[in-house]
RORO-555589 format. One line per 3 residues: their letters; for each residue x, y, z of N, C-alpha, C. Coordinates in nm, 3 decimals. Layout:
% residues N
a	X:Y:Z:X:Y:Z:X:Y:Z; ...
END
This chain:
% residues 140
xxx	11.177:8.848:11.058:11.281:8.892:11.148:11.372:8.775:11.184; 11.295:8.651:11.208:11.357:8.529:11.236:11.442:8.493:11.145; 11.484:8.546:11.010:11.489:8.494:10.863:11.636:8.589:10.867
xxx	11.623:8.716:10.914:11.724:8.775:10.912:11.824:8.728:10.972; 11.776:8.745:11.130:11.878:8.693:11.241:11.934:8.536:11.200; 11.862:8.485:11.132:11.944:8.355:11.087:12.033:8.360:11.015
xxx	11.984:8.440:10.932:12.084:8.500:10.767:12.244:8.580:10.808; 12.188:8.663:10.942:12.337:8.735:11.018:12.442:8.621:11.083; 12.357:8.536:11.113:12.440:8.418:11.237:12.522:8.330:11.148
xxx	12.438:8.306:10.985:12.510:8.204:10.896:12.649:8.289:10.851; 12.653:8.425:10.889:12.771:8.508:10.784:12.942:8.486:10.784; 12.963:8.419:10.941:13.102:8.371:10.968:13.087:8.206:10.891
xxx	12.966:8.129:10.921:13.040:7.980:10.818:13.070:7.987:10.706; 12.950:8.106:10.610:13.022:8.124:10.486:13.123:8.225:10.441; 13.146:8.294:10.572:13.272:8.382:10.567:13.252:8.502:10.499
xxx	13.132:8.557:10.494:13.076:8.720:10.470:13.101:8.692:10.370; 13.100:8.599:10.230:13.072:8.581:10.092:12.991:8.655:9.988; 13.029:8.661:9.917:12.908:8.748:9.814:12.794:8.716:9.794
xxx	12.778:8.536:9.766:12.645:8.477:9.794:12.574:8.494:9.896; 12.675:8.470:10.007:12.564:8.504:10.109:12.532:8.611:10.123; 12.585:8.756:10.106:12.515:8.894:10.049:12.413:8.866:9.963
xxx	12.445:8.791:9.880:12.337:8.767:9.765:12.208:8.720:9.785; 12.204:8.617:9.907:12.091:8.605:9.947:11.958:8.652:9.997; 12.055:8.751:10.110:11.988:8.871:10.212:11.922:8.955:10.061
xxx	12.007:8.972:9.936:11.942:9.101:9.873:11.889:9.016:9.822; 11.885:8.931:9.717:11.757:8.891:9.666:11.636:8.862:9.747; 11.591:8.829:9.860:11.492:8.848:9.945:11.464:8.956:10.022
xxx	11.556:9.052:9.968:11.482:9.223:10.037:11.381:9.267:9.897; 11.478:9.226:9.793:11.406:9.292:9.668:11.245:9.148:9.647; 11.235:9.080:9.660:11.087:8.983:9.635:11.012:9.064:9.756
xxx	11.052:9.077:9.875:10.990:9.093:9.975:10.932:9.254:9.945; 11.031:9.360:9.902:10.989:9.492:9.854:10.862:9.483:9.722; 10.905:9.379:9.639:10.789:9.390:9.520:10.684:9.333:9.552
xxx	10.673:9.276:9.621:10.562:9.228:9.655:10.487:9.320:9.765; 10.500:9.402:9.867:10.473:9.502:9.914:10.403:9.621:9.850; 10.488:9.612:9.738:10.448:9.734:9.661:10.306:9.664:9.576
xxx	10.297:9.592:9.541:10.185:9.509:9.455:10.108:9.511:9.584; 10.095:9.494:9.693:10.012:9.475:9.843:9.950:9.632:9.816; 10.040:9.734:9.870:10.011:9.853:9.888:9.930:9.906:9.739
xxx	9.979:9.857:9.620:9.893:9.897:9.523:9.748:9.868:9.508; 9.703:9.735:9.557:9.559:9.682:9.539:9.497:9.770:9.643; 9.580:9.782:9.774:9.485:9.822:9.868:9.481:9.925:9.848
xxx	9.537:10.039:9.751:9.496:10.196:9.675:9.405:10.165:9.625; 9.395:10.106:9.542:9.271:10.102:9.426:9.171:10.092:9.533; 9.172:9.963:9.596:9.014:9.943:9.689:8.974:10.034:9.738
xxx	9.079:10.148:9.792:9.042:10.253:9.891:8.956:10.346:9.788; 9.047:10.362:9.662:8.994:10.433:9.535:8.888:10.395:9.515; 8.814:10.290:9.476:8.715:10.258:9.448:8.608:10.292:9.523
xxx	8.641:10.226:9.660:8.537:10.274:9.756:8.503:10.439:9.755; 8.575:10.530:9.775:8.550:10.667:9.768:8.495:10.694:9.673; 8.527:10.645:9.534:8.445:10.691:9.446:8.331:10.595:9.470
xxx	8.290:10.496:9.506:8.114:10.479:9.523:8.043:10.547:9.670; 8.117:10.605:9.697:8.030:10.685:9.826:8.026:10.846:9.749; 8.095:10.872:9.736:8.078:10.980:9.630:8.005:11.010:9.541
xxx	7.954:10.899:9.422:7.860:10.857:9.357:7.727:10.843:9.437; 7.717:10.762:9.532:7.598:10.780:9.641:7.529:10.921:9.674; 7.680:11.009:9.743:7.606:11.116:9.765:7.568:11.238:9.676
xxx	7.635:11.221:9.521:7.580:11.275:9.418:7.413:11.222:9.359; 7.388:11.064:9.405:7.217:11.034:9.353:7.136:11.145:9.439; 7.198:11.099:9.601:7.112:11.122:9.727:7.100:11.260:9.741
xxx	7.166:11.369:9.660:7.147:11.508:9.730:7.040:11.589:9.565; 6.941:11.609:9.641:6.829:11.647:9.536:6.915:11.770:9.464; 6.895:11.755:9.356:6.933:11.890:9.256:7.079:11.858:9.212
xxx	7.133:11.745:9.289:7.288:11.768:9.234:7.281:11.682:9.060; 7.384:11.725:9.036:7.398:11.658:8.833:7.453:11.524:8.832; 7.366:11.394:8.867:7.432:11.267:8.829:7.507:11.254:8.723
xxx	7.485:11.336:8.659:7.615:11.298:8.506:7.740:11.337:8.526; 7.802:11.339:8.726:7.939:11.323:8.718:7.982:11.211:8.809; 7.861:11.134:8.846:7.862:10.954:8.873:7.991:10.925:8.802
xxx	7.990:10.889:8.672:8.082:10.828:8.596:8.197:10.922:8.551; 8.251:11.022:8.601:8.278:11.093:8.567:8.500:11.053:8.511; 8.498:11.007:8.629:8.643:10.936:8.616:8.637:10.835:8.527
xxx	8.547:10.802:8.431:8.583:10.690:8.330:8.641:10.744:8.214; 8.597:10.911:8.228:8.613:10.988:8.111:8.766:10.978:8.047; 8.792:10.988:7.915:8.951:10.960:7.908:9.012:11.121:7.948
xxx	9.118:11.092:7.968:9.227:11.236:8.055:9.186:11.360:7.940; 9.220:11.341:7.836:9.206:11.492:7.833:9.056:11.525:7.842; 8.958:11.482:7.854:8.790:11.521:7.887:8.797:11.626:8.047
xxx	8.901:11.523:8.121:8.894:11.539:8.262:8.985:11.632:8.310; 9.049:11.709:8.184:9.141:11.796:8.150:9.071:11.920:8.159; 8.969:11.898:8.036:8.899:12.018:7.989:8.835:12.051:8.100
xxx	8.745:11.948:8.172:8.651:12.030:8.282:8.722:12.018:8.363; 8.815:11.983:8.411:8.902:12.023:8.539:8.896:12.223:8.523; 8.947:12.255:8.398:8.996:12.360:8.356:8.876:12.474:8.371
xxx	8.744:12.359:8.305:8.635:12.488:8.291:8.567:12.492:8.448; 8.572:12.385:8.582:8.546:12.389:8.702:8.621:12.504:8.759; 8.753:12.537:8.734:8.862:12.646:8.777:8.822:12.744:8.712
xxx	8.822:12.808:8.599:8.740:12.871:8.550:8.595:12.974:8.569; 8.519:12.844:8.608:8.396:12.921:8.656:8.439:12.888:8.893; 8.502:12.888:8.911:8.555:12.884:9.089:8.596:13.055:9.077
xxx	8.707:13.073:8.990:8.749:13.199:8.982:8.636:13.292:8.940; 8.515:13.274:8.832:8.444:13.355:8.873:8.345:13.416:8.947; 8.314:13.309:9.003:8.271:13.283:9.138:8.353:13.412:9.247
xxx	8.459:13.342:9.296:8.530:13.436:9.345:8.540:13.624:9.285; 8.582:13.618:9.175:8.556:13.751:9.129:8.425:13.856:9.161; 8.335:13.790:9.128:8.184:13.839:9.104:8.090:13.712:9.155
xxx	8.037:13.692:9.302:7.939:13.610:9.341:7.783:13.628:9.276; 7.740:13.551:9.233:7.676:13.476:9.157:7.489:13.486:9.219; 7.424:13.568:9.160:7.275:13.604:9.253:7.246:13.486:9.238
xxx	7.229:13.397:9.135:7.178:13.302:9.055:7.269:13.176:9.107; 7.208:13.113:9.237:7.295:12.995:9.273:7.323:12.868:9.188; 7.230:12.870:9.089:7.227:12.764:9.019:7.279:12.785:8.921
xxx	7.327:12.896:8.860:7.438:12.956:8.713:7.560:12.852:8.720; 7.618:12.850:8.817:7.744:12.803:8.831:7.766:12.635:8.753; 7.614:12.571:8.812:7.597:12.437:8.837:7.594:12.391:8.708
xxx	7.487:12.476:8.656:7.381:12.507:8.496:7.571:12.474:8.418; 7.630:12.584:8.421:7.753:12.622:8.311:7.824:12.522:8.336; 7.876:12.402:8.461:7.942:12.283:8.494:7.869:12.173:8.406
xxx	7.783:12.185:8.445:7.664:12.080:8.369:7.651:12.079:8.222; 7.647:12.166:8.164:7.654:12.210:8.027:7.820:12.211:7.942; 7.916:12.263:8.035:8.078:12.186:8.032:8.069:12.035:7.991
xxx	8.028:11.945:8.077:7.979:11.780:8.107:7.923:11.750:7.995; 7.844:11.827:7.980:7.774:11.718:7.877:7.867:11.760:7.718; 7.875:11.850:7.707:7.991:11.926:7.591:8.058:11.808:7.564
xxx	8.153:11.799:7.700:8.294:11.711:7.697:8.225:11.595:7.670; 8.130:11.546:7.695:8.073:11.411:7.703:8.029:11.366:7.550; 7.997:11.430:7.495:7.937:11.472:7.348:8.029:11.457:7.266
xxx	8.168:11.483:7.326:8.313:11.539:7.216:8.329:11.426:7.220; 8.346:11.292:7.318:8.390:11.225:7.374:8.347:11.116:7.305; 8.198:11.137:7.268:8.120:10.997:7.231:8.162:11.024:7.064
xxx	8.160:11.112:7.039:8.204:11.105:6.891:8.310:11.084:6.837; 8.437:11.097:6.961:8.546:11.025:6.934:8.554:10.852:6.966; 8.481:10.838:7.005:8.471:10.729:7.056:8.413:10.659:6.928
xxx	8.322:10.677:6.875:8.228:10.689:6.734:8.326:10.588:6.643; 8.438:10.748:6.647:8.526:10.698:6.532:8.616:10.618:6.556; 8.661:10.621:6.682:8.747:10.450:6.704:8.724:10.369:6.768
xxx	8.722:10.255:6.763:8.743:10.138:6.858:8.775:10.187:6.966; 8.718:10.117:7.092:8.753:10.157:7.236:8.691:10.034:7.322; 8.744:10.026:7.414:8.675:9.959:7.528:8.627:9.976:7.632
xxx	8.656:10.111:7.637:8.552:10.179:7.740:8.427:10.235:7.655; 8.358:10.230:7.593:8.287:10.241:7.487:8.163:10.308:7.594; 8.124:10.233:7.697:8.030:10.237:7.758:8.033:10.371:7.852
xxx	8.162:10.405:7.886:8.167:10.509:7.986:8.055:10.596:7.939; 8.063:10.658:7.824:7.966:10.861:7.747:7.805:10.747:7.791; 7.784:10.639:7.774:7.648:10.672:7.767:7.646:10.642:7.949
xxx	7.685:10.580:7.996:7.638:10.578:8.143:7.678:10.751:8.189; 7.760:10.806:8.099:7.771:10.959:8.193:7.671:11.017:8.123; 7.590:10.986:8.071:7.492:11.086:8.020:7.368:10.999:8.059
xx	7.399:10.894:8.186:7.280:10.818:8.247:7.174:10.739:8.139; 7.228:10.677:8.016:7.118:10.619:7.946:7.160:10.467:7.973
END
């Protein structure tokens, strides 16, 4: 703020000049990119963190399917497909409720490992560096 009000007070010695415009903007724009690089790390951290409490409460709740721990390592279109087959079986859910509480989980789970399966064999055939994601999602 101090930086400004100095920058306004200098504008009559150099006589409202272009440079001295030039100044004020080149230090709005460092000061904006760098903000944005601030605000970006502290997404991810926030990201990160949620996904390991998330992961936590997928070990900690008996019966739930750890094989969607790793689930965001998967590449996009994996996270495509079961996005699609989660909506899928929600709607039938909704349609026709389910005697069998565990059908739903069973057919998600069996989605997972599908995609996970497609995944490692593409992976198979090319070079990758996430190489590791299919076997930690299939917990080996």
């Amino acid at each position: 703020m101090a930086l400004v009000l100095a920058w306004a007070m200098c504008g009559p010695y150099f006589g409202f000049s272009a440079g001295w415009q030039m100044v004020i903007n080149t230090g709005t724009t460092i000061v904006t990119f760098l903000m944005a690089f601030l605000i970006q790390a502290t997404q991810f951290r926030e990201s990160e963190a949620l996904h390991l409490k998330i992961d936590e409460l997928l070990r900690a709740v008996s019966g739930a399917r750890t094989s969607f721990v790793n689930v965001n390592e998967l590449p996009e279109e994996d996270l495509r497909a079961l996005a699609a087959e989660l909506h899928a079986i929600g709607e039938m859910e909704a349609a026709a409720p389910v005697a069998d509480s565990s059908a739903p989980v069973r057919a998600v789970a069996d989605e997972l490992e599908r995609v996970a399966n497609r995944s490692s064999r593409a992976r198979a055939k090319r070079p990758s560096a996430n190489g590791a994601s299919a076997k930690a999602l299939r917990g080996k």
